[in-house]
C-alpha positions in Angstrom: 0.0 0.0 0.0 2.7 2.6 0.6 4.3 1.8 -3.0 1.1 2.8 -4.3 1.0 5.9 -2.2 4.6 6.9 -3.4 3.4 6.7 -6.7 0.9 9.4 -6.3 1.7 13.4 -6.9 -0.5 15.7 -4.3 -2.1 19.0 -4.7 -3.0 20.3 -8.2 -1.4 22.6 -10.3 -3.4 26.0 -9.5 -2.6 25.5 -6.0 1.0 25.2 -6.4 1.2 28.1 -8.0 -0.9 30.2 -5.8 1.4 29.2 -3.2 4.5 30.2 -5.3 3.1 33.7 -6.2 2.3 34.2 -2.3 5.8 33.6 -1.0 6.8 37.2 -0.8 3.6 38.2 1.4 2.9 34.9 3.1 3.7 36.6 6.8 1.8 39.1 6.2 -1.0 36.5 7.4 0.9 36.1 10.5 2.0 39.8 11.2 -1.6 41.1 10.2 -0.2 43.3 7.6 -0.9 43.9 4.1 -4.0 42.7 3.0 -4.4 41.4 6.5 -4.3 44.9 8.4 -8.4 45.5 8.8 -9.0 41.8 9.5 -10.7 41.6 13.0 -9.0 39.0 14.2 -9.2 38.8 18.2 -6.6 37.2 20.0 -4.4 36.5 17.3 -1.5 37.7 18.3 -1.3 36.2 21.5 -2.3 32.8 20.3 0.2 32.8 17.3 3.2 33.5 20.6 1.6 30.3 22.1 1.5 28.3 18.8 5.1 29.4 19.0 5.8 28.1 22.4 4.3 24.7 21.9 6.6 24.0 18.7 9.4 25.6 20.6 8.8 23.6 23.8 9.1 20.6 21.4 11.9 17.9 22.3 15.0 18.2 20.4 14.8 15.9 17.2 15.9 14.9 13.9 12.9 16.8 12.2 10.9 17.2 9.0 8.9 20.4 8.4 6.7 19.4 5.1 5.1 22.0 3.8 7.6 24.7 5.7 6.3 28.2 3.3 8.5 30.6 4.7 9.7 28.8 7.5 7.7 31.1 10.4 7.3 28.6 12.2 10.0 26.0 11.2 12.8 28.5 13.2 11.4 27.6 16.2 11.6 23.8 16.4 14.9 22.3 17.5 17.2 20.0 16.6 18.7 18.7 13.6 16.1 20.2 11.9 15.3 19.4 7.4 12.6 21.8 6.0 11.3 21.1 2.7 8.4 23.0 0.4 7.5 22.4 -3.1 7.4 25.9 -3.6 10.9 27.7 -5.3 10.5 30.7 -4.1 9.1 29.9 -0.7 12.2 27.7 -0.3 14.4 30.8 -1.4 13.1 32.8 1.9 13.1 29.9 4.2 16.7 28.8 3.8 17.6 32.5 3.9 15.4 33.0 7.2 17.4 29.5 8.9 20.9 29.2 7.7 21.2 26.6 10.5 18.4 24.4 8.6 18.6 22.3 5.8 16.0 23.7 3.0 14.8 21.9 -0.1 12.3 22.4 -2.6 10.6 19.0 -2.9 6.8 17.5 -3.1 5.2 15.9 0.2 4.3 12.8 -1.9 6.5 10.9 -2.3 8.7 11.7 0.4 12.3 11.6 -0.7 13.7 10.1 2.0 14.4 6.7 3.3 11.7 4.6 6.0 12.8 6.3 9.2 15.0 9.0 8.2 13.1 11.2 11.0 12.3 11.1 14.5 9.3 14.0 14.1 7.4 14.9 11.2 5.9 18.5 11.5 3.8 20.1 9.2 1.6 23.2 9.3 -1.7 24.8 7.5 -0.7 22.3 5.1 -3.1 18.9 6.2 -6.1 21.2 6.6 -5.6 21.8 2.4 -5.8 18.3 1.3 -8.4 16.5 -0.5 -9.3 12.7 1.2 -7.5 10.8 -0.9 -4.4 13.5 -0.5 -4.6 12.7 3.1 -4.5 9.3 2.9 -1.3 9.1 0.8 0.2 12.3 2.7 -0.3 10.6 6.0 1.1 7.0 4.3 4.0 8.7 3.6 4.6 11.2 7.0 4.5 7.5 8.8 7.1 5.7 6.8 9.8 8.2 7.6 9.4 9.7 11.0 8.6 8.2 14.0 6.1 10.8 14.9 3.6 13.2 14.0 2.7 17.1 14.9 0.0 18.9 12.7 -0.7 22.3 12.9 -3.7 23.6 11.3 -6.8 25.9 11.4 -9.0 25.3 14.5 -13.0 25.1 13.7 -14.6 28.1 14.9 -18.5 29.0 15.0 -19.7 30.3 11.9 -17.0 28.9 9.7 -17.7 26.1 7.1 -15.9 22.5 8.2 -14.6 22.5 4.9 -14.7 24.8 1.5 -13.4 25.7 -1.6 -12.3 29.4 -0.8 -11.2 32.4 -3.3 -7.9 33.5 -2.5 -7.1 37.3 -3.9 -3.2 38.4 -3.5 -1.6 41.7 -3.2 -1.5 41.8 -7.4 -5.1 41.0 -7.4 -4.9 37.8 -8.8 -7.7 35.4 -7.7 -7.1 31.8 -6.6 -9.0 28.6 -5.5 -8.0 26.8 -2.6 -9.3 24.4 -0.5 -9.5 24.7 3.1 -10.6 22.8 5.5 -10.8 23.8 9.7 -10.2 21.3 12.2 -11.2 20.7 16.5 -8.6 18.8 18.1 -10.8 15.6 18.7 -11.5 15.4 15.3 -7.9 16.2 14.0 -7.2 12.9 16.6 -9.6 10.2 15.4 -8.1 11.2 11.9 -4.8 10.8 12.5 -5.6 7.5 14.2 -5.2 8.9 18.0 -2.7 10.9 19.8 -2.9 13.9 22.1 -3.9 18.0 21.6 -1.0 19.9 22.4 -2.9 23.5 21.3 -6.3 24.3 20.4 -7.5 27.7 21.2 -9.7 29.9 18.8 -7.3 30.0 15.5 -5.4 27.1 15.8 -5.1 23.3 16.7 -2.3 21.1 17.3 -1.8 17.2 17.7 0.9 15.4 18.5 0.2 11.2 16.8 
């Protein structure tokens, strides 16, 4: 079953390419700047400095952030730590944000690495964009080279969708569809096959499997 996985690229094109284009103003969504400036977003700012602490209060590992975008939160995990995005340009600001890191550009499926190359697997806002069958072959692949799991996404808040294909508009005003789906902490568990909330607050979740 993992062959078949390994044989399977993730994420469609349009995706990819939003992603790439929104390199250069990614933390903007994490600052509240930019096009994030009049967003009313209540408690952000404290809960992205504990999101922070609970990857930073991490053990030291050998550790694979899939997925890393601009590597805002990959800086904070320690250890011996491999970062990888399938995005060029994302790649380009993470390595030069975390010269200690090793950065690649590379796909999350298949994995290129050998069956337990990693003690942790990390990976953020990046689960919460997957299709079913993505996650099946994402999460295939995240267990055949780490050891463990931690998944940061997008907590599920009242009067936002479970799930939905959202328009994404960037600082050029080009227009994007993404999915996005937003995720409790119980049910983040039972998909991951168990393990234990180490966050969940109004904006984000985080489990540990």
């Amino acid at each position: 079953m993992v062959l078949a996985w390994r044989a399977v690229r993730i994420v469609d094109d349009e995706m990819r390419a939003y992603y790439d284009r929104r390199a250069r103003e990614y933390d903007d969504w994490w600052h509240s700047t930019g096009l994030f400036e009049e967003r009313d977003r209540p408690g952000w700012a404290e809960e992205t400095a504990e999101l922070v602490a609970v990857l930073a209060g991490l053990p030291p590992a050998h550790v694979l952030d899939v997925a890393c975008g601009t590597g805002f939160l990959t800086r904070h995990l320690r250890g011996e730590v491999v970062a990888i995005d399938q995005s060029a340009e994302m790649v380009r600001v993470a390595a030069a944000r975390m010269p200690h890191a090793r950065v690649l550009r590379a796909d999350a499926v298949p994995l290129p690495f050998a069956d337990g190359t990693f003690d942790r697997l990390v990976t953020g806002h990046f689960y919460g964009h997957l299709l079913p069958e993505e996650r099946r072959a994402f999460l295939a692949e995240a267990r055949r080279v780490a050891d463990g799991i931690v998944v940061v996404d997008s907590a599920l808040r009242p009067g936002v969708p479970g799930e939905a294909w959202q328009e994404r508009i960037l600082d050029d005003g080009s227009r994007h569809r993404v999915f996005k789906r937003y995720l409790s902490g119980a049910g983040l568990v039972e998909e991951l096959g168990g393990g234990e909330v180490l966050h969940e607050g109004g904006w984000f979740v985080v489990v540990a499997a």
